[in-house]
C-alpha positions in Angstrom: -75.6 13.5 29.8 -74.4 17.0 29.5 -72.5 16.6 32.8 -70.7 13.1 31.2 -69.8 15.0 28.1 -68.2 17.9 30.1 -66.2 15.3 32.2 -65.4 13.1 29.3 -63.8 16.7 27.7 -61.7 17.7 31.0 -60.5 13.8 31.4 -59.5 14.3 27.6 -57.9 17.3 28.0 -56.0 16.3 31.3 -54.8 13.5 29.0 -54.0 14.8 25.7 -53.4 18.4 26.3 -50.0 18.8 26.9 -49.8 22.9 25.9 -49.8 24.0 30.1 -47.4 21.7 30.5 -45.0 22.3 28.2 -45.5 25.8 28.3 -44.6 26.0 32.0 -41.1 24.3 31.0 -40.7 26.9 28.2 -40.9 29.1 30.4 -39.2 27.6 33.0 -36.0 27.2 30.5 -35.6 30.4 29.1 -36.0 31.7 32.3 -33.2 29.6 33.5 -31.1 30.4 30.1 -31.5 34.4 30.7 -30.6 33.7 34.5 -27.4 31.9 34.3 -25.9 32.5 31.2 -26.6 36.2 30.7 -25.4 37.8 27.3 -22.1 34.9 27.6 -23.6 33.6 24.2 -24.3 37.4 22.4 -20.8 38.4 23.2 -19.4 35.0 21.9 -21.2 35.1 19.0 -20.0 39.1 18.0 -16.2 38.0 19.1 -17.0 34.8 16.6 -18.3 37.8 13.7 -15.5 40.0 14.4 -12.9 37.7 13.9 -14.2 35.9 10.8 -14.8 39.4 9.5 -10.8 40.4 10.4 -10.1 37.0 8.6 -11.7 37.8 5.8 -10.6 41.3 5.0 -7.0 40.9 6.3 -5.8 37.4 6.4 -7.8 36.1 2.9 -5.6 38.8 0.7 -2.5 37.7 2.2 -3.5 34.0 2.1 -4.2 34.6 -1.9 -0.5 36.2 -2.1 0.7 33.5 -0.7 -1.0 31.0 -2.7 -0.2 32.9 -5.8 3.5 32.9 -5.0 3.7 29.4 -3.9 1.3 27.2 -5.7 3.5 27.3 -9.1 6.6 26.0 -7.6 4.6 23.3 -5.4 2.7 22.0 -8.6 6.1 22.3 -10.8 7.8 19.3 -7.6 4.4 17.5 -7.8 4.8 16.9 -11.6 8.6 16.4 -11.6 7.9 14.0 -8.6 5.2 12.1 -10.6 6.9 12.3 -13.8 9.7 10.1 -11.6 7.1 7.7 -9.9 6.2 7.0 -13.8 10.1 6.7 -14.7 10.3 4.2 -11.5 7.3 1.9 -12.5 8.2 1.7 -16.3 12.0 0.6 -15.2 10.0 -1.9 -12.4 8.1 -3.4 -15.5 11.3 -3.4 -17.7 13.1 -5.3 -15.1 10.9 -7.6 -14.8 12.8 -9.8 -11.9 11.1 -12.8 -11.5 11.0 -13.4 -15.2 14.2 -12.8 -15.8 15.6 -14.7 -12.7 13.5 -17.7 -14.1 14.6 -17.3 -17.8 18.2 -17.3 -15.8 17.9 -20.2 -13.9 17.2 -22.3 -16.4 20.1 -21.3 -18.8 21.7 -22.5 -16.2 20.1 -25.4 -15.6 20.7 -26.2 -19.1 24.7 -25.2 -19.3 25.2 -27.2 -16.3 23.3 -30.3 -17.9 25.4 -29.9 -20.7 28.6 -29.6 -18.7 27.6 -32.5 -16.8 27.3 -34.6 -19.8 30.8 -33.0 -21.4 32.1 -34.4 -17.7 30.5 -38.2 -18.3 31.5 -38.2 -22.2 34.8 -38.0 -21.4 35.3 -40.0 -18.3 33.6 -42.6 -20.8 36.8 -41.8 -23.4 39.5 -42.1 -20.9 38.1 -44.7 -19.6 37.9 -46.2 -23.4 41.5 -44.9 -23.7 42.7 -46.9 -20.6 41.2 -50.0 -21.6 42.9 -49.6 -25.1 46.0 -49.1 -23.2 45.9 -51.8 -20.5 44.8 -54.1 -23.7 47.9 -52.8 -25.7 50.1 -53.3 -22.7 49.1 -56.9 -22.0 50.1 -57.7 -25.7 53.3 -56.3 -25.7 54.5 -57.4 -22.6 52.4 -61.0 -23.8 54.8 -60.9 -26.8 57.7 -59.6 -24.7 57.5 -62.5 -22.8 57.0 -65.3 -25.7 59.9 -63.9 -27.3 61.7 -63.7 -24.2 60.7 -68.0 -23.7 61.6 -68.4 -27.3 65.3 -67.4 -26.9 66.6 -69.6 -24.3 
């Protein structure tokens, strides 16, 4: 039974125990890291330090200056700029297009309606007037010609 245990144990640990394995390839990587690559990543990473330190002592005071002396005169154009994107969209709503092309169109609509019936009223009076005429005309020339039979 003893002997069942102990081979139940090394079929558990061939199984389950991964820690040789994984140590071997550990091993096997930094191994293969040191090899190859050397220092290449040290000496990047001080050059990296170095020259985020230089940035930061040299370039960040200048950068400030710059900022200082610039930043007034670029916020002064965004505010006149905005203040004219405000003047822009309060003149858009003022001229209110559509509206006022509608409120246009039918004034006129309505003038021309009107001018149309100004047109028909007074072809109906000259027409009126003609008839008067042509009934005034038959009349006299009516009369004209029963006095004309009445003298000979």
């Amino acid at each position: 039974m003893a002997s069942i245990a102990k081979d139940i144990g090394e079929i558990w640990s061939r199984l389950f125990d991964h820690r040789p394995f994984v140590q071997g390839e550990i091993i096997y990587f930094v191994r293969e890291f040191q090899e190859k690559r050397g220092d290449r990543e040290v000496e990047r990473l001080f050059k990296i330090l170095e020259y985020s330190t230089e940035l930061g002592q040299s370039q960040l005071d200048r950068s400030e200056q710059l900022g200082d002396c610039h930043l007034p005169s670029l916020k002064a154009n965004t505010d006149v700029a905005l203040s004219m994107c405000e003047r822009v969209l309060q003149r858009g709503e003022e001229f209110d297009t559509e509206s006022k092309l509608q409120v246009k169109r039918e004034l006129r609509k309505a003038e021309w309606e009107k001018f149309i019936n100004d047109i028909s009223d007074k072809c109906v009076k000259v027409d009126q007037t003609f008839q008067e005429k042509e009934e005034e005309l038959k009349e006299f020339y009516a009369d004209l010609e029963k006095k004309l039979q009445i003298v000979p």
